[in-house]
Backbone atoms as SQL, in Angstrom:
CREATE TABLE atoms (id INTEGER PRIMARY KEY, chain TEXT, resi INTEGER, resn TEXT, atom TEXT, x REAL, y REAL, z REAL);
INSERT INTO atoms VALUES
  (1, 'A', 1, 'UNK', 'N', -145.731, 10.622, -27.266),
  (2, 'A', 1, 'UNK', 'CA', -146.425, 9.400, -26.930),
  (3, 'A', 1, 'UNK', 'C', -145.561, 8.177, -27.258),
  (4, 'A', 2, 'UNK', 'N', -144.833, 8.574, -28.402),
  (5, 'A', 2, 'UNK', 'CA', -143.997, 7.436, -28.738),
  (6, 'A', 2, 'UNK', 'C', -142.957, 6.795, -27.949),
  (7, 'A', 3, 'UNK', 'N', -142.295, 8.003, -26.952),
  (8, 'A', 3, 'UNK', 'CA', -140.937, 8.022, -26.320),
  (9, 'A', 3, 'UNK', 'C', -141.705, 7.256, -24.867),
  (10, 'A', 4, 'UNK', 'N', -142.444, 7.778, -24.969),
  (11, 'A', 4, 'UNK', 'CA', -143.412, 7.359, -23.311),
  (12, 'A', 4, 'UNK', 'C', -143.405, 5.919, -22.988),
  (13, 'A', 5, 'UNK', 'N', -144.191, 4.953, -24.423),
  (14, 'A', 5, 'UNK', 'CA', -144.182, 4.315, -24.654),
  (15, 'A', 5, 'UNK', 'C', -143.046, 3.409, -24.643),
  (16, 'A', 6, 'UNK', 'N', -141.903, 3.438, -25.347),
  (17, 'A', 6, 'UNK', 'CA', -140.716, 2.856, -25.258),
  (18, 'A', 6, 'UNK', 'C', -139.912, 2.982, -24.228),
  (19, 'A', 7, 'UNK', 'N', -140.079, 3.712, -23.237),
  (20, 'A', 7, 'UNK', 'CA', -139.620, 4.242, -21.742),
  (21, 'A', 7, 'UNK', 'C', -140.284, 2.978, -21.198),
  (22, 'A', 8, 'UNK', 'N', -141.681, 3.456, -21.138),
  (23, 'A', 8, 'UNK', 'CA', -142.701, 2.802, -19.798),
  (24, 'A', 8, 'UNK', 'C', -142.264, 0.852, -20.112),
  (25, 'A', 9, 'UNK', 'N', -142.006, 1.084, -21.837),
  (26, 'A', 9, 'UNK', 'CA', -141.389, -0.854, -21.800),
  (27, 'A', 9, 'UNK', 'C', -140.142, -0.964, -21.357),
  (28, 'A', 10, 'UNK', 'N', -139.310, -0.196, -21.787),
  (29, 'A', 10, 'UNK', 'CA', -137.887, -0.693, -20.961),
  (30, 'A', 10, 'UNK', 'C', -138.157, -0.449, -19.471),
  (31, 'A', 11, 'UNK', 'N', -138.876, 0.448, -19.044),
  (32, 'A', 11, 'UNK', 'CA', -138.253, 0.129, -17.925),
  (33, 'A', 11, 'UNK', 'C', -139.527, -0.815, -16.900),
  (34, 'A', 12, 'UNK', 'N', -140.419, -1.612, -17.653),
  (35, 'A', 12, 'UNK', 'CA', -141.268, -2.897, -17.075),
  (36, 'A', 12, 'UNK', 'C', -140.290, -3.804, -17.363),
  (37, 'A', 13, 'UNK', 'N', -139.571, -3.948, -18.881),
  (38, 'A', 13, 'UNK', 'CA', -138.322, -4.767, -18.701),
  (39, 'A', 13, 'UNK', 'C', -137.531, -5.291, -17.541),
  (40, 'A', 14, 'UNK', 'N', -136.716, -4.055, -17.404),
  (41, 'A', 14, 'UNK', 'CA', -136.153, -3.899, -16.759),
  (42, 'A', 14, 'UNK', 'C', -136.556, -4.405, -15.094),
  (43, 'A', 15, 'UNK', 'N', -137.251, -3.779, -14.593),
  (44, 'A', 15, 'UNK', 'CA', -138.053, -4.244, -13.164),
  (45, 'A', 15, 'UNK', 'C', -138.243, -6.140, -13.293),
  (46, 'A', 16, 'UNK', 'N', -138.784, -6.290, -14.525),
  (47, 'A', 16, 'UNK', 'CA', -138.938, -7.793, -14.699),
  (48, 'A', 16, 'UNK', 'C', -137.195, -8.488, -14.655),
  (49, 'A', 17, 'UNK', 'N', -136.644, -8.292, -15.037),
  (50, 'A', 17, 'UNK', 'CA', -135.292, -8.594, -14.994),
  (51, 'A', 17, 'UNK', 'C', -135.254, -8.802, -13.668),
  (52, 'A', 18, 'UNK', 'N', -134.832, -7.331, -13.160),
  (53, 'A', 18, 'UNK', 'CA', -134.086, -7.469, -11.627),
  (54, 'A', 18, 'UNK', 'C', -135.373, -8.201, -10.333),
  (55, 'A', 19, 'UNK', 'N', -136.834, -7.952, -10.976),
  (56, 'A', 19, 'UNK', 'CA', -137.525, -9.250, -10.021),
  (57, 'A', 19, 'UNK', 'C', -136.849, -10.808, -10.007),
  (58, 'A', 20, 'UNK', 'N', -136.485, -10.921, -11.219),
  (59, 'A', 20, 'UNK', 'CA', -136.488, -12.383, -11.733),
  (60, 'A', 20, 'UNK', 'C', -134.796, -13.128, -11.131),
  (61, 'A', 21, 'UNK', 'N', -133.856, -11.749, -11.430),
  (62, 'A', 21, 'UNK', 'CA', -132.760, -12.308, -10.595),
  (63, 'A', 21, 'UNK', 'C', -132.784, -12.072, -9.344),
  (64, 'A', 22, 'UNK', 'N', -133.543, -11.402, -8.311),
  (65, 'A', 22, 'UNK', 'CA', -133.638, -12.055, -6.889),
  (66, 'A', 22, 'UNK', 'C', -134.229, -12.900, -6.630),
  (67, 'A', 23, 'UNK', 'N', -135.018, -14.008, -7.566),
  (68, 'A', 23, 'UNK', 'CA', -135.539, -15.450, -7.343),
  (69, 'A', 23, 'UNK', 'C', -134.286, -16.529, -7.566),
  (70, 'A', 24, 'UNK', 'N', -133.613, -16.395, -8.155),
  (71, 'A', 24, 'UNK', 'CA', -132.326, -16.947, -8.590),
  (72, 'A', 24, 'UNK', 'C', -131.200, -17.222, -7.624),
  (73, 'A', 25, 'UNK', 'N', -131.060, -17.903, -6.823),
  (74, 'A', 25, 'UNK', 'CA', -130.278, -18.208, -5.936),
  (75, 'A', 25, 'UNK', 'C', -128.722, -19.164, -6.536),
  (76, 'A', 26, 'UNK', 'N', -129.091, -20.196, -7.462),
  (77, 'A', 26, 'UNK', 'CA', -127.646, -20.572, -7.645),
  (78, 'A', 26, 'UNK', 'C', -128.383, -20.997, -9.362),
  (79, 'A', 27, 'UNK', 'N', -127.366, -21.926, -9.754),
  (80, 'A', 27, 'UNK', 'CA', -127.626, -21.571, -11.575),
  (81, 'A', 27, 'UNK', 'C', -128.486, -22.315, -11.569),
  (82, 'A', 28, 'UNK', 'N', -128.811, -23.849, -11.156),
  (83, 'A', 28, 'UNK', 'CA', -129.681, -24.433, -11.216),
  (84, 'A', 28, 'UNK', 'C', -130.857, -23.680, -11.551),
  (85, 'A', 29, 'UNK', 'N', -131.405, -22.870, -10.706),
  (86, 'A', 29, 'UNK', 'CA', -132.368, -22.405, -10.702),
  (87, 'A', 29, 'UNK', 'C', -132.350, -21.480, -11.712),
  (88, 'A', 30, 'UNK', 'N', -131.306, -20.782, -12.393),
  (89, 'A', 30, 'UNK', 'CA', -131.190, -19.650, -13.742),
  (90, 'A', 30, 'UNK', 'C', -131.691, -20.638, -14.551),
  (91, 'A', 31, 'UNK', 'N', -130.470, -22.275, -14.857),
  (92, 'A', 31, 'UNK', 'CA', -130.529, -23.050, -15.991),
  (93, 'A', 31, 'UNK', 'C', -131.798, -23.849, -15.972),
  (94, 'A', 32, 'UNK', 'N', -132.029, -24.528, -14.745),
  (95, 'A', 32, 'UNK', 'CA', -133.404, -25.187, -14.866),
  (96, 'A', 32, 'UNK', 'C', -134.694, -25.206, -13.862),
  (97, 'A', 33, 'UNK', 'N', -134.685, -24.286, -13.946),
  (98, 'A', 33, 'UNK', 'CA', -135.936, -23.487, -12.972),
  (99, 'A', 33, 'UNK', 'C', -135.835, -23.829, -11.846),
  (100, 'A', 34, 'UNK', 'N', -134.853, -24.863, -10.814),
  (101, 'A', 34, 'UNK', 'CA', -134.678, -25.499, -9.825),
  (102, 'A', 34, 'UNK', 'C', -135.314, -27.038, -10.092),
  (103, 'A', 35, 'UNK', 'N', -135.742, -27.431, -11.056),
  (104, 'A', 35, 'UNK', 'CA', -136.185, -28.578, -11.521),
  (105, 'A', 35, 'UNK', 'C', -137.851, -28.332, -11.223),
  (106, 'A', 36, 'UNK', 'N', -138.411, -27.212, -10.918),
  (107, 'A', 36, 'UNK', 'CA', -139.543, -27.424, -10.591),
  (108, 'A', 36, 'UNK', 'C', -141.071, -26.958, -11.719),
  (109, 'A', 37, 'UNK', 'N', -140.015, -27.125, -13.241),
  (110, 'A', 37, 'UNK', 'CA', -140.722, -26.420, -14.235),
  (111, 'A', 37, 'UNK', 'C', -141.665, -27.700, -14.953),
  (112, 'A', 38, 'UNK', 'N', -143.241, -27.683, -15.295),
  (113, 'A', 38, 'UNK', 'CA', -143.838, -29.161, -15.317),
  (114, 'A', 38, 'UNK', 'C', -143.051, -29.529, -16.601),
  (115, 'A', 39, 'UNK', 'N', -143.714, -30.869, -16.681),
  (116, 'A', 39, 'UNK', 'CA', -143.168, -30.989, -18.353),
  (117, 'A', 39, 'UNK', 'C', -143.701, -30.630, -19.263),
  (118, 'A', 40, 'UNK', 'N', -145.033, -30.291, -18.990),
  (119, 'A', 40, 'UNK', 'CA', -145.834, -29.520, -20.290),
  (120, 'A', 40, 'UNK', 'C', -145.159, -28.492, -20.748),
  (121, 'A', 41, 'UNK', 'N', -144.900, -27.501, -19.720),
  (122, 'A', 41, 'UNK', 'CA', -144.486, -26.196, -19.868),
  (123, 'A', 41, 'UNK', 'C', -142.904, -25.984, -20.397),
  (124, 'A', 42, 'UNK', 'N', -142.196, -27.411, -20.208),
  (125, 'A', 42, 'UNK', 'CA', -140.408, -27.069, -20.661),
  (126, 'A', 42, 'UNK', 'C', -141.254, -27.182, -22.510),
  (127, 'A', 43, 'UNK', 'N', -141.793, -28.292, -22.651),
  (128, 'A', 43, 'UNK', 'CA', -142.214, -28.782, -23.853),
  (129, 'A', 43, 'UNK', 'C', -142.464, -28.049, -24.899),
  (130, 'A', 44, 'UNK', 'N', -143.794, -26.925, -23.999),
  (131, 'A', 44, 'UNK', 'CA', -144.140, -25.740, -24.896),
  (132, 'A', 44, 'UNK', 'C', -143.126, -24.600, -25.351),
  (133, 'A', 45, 'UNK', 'N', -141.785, -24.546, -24.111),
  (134, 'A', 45, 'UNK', 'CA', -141.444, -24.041, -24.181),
  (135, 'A', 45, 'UNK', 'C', -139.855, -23.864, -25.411),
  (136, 'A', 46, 'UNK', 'N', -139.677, -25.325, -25.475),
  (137, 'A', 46, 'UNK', 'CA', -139.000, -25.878, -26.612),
  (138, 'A', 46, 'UNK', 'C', -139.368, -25.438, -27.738),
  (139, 'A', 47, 'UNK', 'N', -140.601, -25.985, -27.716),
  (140, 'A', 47, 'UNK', 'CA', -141.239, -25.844, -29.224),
  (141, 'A', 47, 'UNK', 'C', -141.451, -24.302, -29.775),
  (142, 'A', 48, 'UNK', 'N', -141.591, -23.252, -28.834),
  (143, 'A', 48, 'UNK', 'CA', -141.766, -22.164, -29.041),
  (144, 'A', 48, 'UNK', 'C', -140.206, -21.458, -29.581),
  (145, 'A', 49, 'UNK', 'N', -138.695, -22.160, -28.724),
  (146, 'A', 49, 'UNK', 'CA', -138.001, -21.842, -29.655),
  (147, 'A', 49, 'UNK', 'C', -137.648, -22.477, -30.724),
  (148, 'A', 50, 'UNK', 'N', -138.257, -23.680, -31.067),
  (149, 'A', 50, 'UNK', 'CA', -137.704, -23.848, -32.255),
  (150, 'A', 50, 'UNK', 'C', -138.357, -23.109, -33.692),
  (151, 'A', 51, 'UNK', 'N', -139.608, -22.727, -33.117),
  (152, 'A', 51, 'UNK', 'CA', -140.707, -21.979, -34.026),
  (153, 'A', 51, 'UNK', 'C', -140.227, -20.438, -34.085),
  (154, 'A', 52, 'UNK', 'N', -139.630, -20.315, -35.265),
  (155, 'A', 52, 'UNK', 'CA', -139.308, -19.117, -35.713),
  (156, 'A', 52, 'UNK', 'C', -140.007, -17.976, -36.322),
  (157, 'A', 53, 'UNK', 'N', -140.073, -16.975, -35.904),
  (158, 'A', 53, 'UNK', 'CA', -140.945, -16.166, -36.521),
  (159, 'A', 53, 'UNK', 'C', -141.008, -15.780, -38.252),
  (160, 'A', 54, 'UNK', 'N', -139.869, -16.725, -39.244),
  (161, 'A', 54, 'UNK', 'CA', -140.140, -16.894, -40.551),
  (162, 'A', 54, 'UNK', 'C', -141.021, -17.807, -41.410),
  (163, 'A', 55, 'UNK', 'N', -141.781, -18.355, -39.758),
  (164, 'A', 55, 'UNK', 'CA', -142.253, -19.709, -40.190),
  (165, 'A', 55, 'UNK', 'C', -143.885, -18.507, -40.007),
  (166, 'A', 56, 'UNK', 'N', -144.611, -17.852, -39.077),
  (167, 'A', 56, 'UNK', 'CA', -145.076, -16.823, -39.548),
  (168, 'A', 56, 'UNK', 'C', -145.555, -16.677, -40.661),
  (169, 'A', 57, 'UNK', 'N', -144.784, -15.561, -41.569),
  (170, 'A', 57, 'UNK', 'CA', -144.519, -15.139, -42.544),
  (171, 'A', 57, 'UNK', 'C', -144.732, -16.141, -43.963),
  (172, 'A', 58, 'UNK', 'N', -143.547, -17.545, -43.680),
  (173, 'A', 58, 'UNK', 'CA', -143.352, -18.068, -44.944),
  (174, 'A', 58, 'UNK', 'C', -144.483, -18.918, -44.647),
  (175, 'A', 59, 'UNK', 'N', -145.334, -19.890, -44.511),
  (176, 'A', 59, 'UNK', 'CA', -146.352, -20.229, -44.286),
  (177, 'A', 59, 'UNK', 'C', -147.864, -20.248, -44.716),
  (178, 'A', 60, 'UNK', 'N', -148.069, -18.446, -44.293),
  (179, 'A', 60, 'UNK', 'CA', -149.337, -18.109, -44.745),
  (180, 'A', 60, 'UNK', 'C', -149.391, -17.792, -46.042),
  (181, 'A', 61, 'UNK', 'N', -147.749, -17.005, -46.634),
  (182, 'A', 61, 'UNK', 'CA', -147.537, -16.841, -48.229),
  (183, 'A', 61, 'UNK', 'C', -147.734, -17.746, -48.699),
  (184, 'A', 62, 'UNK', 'N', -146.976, -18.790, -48.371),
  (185, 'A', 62, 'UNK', 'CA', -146.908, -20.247, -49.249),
  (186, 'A', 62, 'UNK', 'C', -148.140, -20.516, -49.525),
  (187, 'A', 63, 'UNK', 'N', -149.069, -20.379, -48.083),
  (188, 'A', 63, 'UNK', 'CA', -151.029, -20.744, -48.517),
  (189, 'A', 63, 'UNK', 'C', -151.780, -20.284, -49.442),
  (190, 'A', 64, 'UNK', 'N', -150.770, -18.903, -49.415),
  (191, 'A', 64, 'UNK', 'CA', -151.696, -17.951, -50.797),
  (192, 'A', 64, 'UNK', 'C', -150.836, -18.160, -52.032),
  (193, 'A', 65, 'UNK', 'N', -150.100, -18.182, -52.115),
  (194, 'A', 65, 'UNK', 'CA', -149.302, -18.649, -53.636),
  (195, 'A', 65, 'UNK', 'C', -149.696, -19.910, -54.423),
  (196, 'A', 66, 'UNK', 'N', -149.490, -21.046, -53.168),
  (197, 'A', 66, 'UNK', 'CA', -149.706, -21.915, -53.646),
  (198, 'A', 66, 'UNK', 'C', -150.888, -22.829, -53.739),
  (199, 'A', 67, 'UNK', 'N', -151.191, -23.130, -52.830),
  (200, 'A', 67, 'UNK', 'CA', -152.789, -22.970, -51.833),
  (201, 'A', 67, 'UNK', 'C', -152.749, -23.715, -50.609),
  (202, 'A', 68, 'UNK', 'N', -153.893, -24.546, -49.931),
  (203, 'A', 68, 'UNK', 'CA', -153.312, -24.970, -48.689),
  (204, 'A', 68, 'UNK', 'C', -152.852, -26.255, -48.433),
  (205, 'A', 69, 'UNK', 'N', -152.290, -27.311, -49.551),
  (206, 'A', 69, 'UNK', 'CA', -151.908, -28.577, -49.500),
  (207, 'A', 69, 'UNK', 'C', -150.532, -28.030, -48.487),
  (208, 'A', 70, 'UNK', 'N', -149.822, -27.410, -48.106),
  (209, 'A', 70, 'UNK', 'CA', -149.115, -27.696, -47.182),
  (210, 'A', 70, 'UNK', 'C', -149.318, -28.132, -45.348),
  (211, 'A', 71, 'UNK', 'N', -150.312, -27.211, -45.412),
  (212, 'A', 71, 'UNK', 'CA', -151.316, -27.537, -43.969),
  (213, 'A', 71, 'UNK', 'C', -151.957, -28.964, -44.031);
């Protein structure tokens, strides 16, 4: 069940990949969606990388150690 599992994701991966580069016509469109991405969505999408998944982790500890004056 386990192997099935990690199969059936790589290879939805995968399919998602090679869908995504036949939308891709020149880089523009790799680097900036063809300009047609809103601004909400670059925004969220910023912020999501700058939000690290240690922030997660260190966060909710900090709430319980210390309590919730950081929030």
């Amino acid at each position: 069940m386990n192997y099935l599992t990690l199969f059936l994701y790589l290879g939805g991966m995968v399919w998602l990949g090679v869908s995504f580069t036949r939308k891709n016509k020149t880089t523009d469109d790799f680097f900036r969606g063809g300009q047609r991405i809103p601004w909400w969505a670059a925004g969220v999408s910023i912020f999501a990388t700058m939000l690290s998944s240690i922030t997660f982790m260190a966060i909710p500890a900090q709430a319980y150690s210390v309590g919730w004056n950081l929030f």
